[in-house]
C-alpha positions in Angstrom: 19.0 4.0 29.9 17.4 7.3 30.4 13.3 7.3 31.8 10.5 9.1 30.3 7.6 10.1 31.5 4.7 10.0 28.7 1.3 11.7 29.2 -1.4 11.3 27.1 -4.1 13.2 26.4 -7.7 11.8 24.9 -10.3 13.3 23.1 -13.4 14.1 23.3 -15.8 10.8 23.6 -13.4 8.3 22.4 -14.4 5.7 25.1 -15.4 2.7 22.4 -12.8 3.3 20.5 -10.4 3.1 23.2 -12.2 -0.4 24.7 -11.7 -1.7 21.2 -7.8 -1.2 21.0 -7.3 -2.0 24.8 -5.9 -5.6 23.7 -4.0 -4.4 21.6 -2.5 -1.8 23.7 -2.4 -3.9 26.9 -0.2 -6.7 24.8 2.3 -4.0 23.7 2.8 -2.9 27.3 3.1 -6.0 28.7 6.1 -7.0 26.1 7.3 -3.8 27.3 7.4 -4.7 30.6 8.3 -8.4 30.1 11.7 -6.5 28.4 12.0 -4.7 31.9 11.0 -0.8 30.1 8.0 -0.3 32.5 8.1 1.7 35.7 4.4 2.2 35.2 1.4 2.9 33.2 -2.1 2.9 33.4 -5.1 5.1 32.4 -6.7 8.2 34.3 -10.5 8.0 34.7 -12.6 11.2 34.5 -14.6 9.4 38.0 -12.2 6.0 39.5 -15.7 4.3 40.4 -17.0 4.7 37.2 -14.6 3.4 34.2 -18.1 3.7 31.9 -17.4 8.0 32.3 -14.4 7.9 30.4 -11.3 8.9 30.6 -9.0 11.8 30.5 -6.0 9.9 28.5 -3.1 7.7 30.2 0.4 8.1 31.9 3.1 5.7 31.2 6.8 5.8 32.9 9.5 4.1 30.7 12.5 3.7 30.1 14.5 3.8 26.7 17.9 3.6 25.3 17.0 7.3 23.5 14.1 9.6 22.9 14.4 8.6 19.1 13.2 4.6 20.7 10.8 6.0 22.3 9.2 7.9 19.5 9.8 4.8 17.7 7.7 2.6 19.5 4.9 5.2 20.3 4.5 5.8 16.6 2.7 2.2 16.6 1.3 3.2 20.3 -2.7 1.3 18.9 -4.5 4.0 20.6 -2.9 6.5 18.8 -4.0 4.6 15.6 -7.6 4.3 16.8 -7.1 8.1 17.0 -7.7 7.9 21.1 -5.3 10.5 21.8 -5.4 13.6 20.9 -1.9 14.6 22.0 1.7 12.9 23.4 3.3 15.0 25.8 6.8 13.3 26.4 9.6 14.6 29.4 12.8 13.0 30.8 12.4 11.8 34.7 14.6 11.2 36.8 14.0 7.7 38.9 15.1 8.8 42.6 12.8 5.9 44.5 12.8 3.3 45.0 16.5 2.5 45.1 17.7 0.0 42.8 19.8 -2.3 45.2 
């Protein structure tokens, strides 16, 4: 299965709105990952000491049989229903390390 790196990008002062669908979003990645899809994911802050500042959107690396599953699953992504991001930029990578053994 091919890897995909997926950056989003939030708007402008979305910062409750995206506290409010963090459950929901957290639950959906962590059935991802229970289903073995997640290299990683996880938010990137406008200030790392200071969550309260915001953020600038997230960064997920998954994997997926195609780009059409992928699209699939991000088109119920909650924080793109909460209207959190602002865009979904979505490439192929290439996982090099670590080494599967």
């Amino acid at each position: 299965m091919p890897f995909f790196v997926v950056q989003c990008i939030d708007h402008d002062d979305v910062l409750q709105k995206r506290l409010d669908a963090r459950p929901a979003h957290l639950a959906r990645l962590q059935t991802l990952h229970e289903q073995g899809h997640i290299l990683a994911a996880g938010p990137i802050p406008k200030d790392i000491n200071d969550p309260a500042k915001g953020f600038y959107g997230s960064t997920i690396i998954v994997e997926f049989d195609s780009r059409e599953a992928l699209d699939q699953w991000l088109a119920d992504e909650p924080y793109v229903h909460a209207g959190v991001y602002k865009q979904v930029d979505v490439k192929p990578f290439v996982k090099v390390f670590p080494k599967d053994e």
